[in-house]
C-alpha positions in Angstrom: 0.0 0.0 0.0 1.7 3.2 -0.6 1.1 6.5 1.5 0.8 9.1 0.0 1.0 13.0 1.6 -1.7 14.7 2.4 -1.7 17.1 0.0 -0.9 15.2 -2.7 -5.1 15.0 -3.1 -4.7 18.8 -4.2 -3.3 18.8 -6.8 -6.2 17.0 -8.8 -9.0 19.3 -6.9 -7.2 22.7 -7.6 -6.9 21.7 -11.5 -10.9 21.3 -10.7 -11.7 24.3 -9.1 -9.3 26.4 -11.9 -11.2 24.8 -14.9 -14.7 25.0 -13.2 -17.0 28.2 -14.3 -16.7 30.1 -11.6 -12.7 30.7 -11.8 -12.7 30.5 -15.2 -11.2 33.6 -17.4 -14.1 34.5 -19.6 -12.3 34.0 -24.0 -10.7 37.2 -25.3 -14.2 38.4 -27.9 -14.0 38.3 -31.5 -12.6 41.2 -33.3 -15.6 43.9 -33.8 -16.7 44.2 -37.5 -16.6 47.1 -39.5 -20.2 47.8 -39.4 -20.0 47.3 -35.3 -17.2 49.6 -35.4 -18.5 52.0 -37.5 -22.1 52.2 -35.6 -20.6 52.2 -32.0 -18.0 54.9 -32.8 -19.8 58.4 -31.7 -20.1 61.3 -34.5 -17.9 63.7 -34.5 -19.4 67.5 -34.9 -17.7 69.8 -37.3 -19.7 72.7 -36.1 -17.5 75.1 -33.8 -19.3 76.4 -30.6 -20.8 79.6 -30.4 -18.8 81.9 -28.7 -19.3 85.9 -27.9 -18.8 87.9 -31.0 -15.9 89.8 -31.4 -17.5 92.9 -33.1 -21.0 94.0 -32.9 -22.6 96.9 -34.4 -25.1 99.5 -33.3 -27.3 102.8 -33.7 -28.7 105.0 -31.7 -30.0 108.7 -31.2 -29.2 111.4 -28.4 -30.7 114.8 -27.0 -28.4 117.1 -24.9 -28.4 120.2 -23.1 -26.2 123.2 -24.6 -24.7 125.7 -22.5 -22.1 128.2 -22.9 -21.8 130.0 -19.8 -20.8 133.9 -19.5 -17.6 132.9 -17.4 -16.4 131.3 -20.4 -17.5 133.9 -22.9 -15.9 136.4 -20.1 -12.5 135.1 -21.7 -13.2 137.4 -24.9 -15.9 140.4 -23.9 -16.5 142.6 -21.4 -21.3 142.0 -22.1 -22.2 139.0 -23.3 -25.6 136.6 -23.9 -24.8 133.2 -22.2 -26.0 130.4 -24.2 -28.8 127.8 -22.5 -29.9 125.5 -25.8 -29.9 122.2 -27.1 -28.5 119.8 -29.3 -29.5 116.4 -31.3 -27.9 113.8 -33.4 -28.0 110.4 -34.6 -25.0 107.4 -34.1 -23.7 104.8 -35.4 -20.9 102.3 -33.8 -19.1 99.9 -34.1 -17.5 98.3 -30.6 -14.8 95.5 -30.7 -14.3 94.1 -27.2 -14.6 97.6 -24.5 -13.8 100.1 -27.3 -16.4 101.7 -29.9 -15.6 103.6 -32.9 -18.6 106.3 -32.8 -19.7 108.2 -35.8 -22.6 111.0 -35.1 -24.3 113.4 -37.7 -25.7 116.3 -35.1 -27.6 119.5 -34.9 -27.0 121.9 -32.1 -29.2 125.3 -31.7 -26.3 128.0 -30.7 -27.9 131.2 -30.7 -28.3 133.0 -27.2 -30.8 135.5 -26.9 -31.3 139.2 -27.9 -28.8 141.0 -25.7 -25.6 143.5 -25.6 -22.3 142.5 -26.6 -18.8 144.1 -26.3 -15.6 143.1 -26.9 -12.9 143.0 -24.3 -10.3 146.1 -24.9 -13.1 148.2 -26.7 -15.3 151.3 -25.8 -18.6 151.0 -24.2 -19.5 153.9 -25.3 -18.3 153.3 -29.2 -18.3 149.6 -29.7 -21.4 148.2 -27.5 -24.1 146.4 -29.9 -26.9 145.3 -29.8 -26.2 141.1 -31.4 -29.4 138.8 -32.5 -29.3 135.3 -33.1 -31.8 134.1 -35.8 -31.7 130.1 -36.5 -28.2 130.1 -35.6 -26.6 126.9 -35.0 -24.4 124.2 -36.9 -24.9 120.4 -38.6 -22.0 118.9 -37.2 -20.6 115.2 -38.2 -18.3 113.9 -36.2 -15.5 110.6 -35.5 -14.8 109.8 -32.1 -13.0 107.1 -29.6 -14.7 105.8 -26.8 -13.3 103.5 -24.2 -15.7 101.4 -21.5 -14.5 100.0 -18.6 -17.3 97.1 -17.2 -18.8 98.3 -13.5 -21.4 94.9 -13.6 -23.4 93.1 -15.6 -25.7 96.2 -16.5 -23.5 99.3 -15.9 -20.3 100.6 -17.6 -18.3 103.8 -17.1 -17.7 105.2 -20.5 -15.2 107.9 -21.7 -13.7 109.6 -25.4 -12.4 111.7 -27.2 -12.8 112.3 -30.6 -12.8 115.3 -33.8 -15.3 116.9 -36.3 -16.6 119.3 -38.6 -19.3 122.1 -38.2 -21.4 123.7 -41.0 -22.4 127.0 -39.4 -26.6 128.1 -40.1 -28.2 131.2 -39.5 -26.9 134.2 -39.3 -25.8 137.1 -36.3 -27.3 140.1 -36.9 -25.5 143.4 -34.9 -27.1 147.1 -34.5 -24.7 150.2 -32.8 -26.1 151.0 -29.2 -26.0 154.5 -27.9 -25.6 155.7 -24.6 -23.5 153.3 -22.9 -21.1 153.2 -20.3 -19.1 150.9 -18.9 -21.3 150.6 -16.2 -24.8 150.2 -18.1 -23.6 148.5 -20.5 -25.6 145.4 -19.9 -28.9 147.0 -19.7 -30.6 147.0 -23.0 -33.6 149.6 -21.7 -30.7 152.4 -21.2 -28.0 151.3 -23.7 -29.8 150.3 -27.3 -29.6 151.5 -30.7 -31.4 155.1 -31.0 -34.1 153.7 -33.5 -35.8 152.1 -30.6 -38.4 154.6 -28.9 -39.7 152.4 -25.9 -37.9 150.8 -23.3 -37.0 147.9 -25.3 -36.1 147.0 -29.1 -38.8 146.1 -31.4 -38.2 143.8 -34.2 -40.2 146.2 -36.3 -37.5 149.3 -35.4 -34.5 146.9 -35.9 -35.8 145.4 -39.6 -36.3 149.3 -40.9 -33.4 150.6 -39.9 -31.1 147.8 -41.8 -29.1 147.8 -44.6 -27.2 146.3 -47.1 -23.4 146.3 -46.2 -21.1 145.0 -43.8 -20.7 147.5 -41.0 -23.2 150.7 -39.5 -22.5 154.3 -39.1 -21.9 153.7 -35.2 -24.3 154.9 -32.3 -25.7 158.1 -34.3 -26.8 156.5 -36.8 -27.0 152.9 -36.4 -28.2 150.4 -39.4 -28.5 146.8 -39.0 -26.3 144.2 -40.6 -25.4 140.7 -41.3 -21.9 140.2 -39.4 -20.1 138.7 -41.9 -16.8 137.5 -40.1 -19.4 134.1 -39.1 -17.3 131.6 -40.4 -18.9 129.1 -43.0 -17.1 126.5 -41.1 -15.6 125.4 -37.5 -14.0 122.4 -36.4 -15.4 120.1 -33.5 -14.0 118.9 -30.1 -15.5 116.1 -28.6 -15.1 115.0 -25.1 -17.3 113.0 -23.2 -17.8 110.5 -20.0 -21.1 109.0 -18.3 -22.2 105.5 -18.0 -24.0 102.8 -20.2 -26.9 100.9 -18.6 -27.9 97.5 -20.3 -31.6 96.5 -19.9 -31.9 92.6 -18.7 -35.3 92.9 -20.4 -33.4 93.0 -23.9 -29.8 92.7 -24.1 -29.3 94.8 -27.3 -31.0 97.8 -25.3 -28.4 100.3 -23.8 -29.0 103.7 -22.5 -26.7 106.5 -21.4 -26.2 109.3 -19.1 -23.3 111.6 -20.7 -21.7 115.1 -20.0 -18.8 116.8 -21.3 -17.8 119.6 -24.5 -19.2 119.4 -27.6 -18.1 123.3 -28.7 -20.1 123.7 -25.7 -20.8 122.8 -22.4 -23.6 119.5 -22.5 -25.6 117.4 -20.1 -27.5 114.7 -22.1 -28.7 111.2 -22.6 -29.2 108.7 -24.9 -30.7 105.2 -26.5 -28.9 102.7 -28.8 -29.3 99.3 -30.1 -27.1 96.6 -30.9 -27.1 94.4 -34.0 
């Protein structure tokens, strides 16, 4: 009889156990197909996602406040007419990232009212007028800069700079005043032209006593002109600052709040819209 150790039973058992199912390595599968390959295999978009756009366009229209105060016009007469008007204009832009490149066709009313002038370094009692504005003003167009730095989501601080043209309309009309002094030289019931017989000018006395040329006889015999040293022409200086507000209503939607010089002094706002 021969003994055998006992492990030598598991030998035999493990080869069992290893080639039963439940050790058993599942077989390598077959190579796919083409067909499998080709329906399993996930499609592959050519389409680019949609980003933000780098340029946009818009339009829009503004309405300002014109003033030209006498302080400033202090800088050049001794009497003046301080300006209080207004101005209007259409825009187009074109903005690429926080910068727009701003084009505006304007009109802006730049006649103060009735009133004496003089001019700094001259005689009241020679050189004092009495000026009238009629339809005076200028269609300006206009090329600016314009930067925007992002406050939030709906607000940005905008400012600019930016250069123009101004074709002048209207024209200033100038009659001699008499009796003037340095002292009353701003009030137009003492100091006026001698073809006014009440306490104030009448259009009527004004129109009869003008006349063709360039210049009138002075205080004794005053005729109204045409000043012709108006230019046809000026240039335009643009600078502005004030804040953009986006409506969450409609994103293309932006209003504006805006001050600064505009060959005057202007308070305004304004709507645009983006393409």
């Amino acid at each position: 009889m021969i003994h055998r150790p006992p492990y030598a039973a598991v030998g035999p058992l493990l080869g069992l156990l290893l080639a039963s199912p439940a050790w058993a390595q599942p077989a390598a599968p077959p190579p796919p197909t083409p067909e499998e390959t080709s329906a399993a295999a996930p499609a592959v978009s050519t389409e680019v996602a949609a980003g933000p756009r780098d340029v946009v366009y818009g339009a829009g229209a503004r309405l300002r406040w014109v003033s030209v105060p006498s302080w400033m016009l202090g800088l050049f007469t001794k009497e003046n007419q301080s300006l209080s008007s207004y101005g209007i204009a259409g825009e187009f832009f074109r903005r690429k990232g926080e910068m727009d490149i701003m084009f505006g066709l304007s009109y802006q009313r730049m006649g103060p009212p009735d009133g004496n002038w003089l001019g700094k370094g001259h005689d009241a009692n020679i050189d004092t007028d009495l000026v009238q504005f009629r339809n005076f003003g200028f269609v300006g167009i206009d090329a600016n800069l314009i930067w925007r730095s992002v406050i939030s989501e709906y607000v940005a601080f905008r400012y600019g700079a930016g250069l123009g043209l101004a074709i002048m309309t209207g024209q200033m009309l100038r009659t001699s005043a008499a009796n003037c002094t340095e002292q009353n030289k701003g009030d137009v019931t003492v100091c006026k032209p001698i073809v006014c017989r009440g306490t104030r000018c009448t259009e009527a006395e004004l129109a009869a006593s003008s006349r063709t040329g360039t210049i009138d006889n002075g205080p004794g015999d005053p005729h109204r002109f045409k000043d012709s040293n108006v230019p046809g022409a000026i240039p335009i200086l643009n600078l502005v600052t004030g804040f953009d507000f986006h409506m969450p209503q409609d994103e293309g939607l932006e209003l504006r709040l805006e001050g600064g010089f505009y060959d005057a002094f202007f308070l305004g706002m304004a709507a645009g819209y983006l393409f």
